[in-house]
Every structure is written in C-alpha cells, then in structure tokens.
N, C-alpha and C positions, 0 to 999 in steps of 0.2 A: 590373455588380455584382461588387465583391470578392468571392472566396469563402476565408473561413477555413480554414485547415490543419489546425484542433484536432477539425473537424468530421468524423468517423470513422462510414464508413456499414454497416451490416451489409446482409443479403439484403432484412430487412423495416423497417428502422427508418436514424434516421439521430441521431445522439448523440455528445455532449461532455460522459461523465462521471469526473470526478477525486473519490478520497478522499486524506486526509489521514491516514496513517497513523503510529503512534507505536507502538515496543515495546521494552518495558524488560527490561532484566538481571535474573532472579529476586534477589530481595533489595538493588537497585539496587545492582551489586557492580561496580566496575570495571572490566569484562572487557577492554574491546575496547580494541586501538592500530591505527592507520593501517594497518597491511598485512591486518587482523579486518575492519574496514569497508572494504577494497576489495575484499576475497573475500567480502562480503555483498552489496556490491552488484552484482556479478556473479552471484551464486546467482539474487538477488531477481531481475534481469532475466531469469535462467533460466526463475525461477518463473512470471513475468509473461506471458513467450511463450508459456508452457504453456498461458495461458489465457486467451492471446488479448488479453491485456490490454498497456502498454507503463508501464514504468516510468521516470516523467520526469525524476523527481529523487531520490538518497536521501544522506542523510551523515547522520552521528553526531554521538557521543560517546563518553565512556568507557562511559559506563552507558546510554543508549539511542539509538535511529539512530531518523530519520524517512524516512519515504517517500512520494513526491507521485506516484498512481496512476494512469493513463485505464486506464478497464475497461468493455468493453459491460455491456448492462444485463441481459445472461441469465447474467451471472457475480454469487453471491449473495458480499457484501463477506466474510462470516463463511468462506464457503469457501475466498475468496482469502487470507486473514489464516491459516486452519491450515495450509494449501500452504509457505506462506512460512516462516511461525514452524520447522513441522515440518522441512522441508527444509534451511532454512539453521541448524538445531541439530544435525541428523542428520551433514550433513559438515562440518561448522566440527569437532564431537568427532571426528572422526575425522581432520583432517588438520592439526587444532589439537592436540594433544595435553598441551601447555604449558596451553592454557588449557581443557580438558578436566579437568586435574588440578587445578587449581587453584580453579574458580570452576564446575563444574557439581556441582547437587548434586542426587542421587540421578537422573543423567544428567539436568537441565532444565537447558538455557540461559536460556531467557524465562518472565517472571514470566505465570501462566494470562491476565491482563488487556490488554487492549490499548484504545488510543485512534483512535475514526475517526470522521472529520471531512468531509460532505461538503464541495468548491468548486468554484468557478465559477460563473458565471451569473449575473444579476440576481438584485438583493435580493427576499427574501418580498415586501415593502410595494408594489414595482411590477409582479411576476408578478401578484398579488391583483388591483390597479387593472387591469391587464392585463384579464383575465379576468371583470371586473366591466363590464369595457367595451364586450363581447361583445356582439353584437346577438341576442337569442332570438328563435327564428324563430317566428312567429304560426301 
C-alpha cells in the first residue's frame, strides 16, 4: 500500500487538513510589490511553525495574498487567521516604513474580514454515500 505524504499524524489522531485562506488590504489599497509578498511569506511560514501548522502555498497581489494551509485539528482556523494577520502587520509597519506611511491607516494593514476555505478530500455527496453505507451493528 502507498502511503501518502500529505498524511500528518499527531500523538492521538492522524489528518490532512488544508484551509484556503484569503486577506485583503484595508480598503483594498494597493499596498504590496514583490519584495512585500516575499517578506510575508516568510512571516506566514514563521507564523505557521508556530503552530505547528505548514504553509504550502502563499502569493499575491497588490491588494491581497492568498495562502494554502495544513494545520492539525487542535489548531482553531480563527486563531490561526489573528496570529498571521496580527504578526505579519506588526513588522511589515515596522521594517516597511514606505509602506507604513503610505497605506496603513490608523496603524491597520488588513481589512477586519477575512476568507477561509476548507480543501481537500472527497466531495460531501461521496463521504455521505460513504457513511450511508456503513453497516449498523444489530
């Protein structure tokens, strides 16, 4: 039997879970140029080790960057989403200063909202069948 690489096991559990993460520039303002998104993606993977999580993919744009997460399931997505936000606005203003002055306002980088996406896995319609298929025990 192959065994998959994406399959990441903790002490009590064994799981492949990815979100899809999206977060925009408060008032969708242009901030970021290529050397902005490669010192976020370096933050975010900072971020990510923190918490035990691995960040697969991330890249932009001017106005928002996307990021493709594996994160165990004892990590809550909302706490990993303020870690990140929080963190990579804290020193981007500070070693950004160019864009500090320009595009943060009243010190916010990212707009309160964010987008998260679970993926991976089989579609709802065949887990369901799945599980429907289950023999109950008498």
């Amino acid at each position: 039997m192959e065994e998959n690489n994406d399959i990441r096991r903790g002490r009590h559990c064994v799981f492949n879970m990815h979100v899809h993460l999206v977060f925009v520039a408060k008032y969708r303002r242009k901030v970021f140029d290529s050397a902005a998104i490669d010192r976020l993606r370096e933050l975010f993977a900072k971020v990510c080790n923190d918490f035990e999580a691995q960040l697969v993919e991330m890249d932009g744009e001017r106005d928002h960057v996307h990021l493709l997460v594996s994160y165990p399931p004892k990590v809550p997505v909302s706490a990993l989403v303020n870690s990140l936000k929080g963190a990579s606005s804290r020193v981007l203003r500070k070693e950004r200063p160019d864009i500090a002055k320009r595009f943060y306002y009243k010190g916010v980088l990212w707009s309160p909202s964010y987008f998260a996406s679970s993926c991976g896995g089989a579609p709802i319609s065949i887990i369901r069948q799945y599980i429907e298929q289950q023999a109950t025990p008498t």
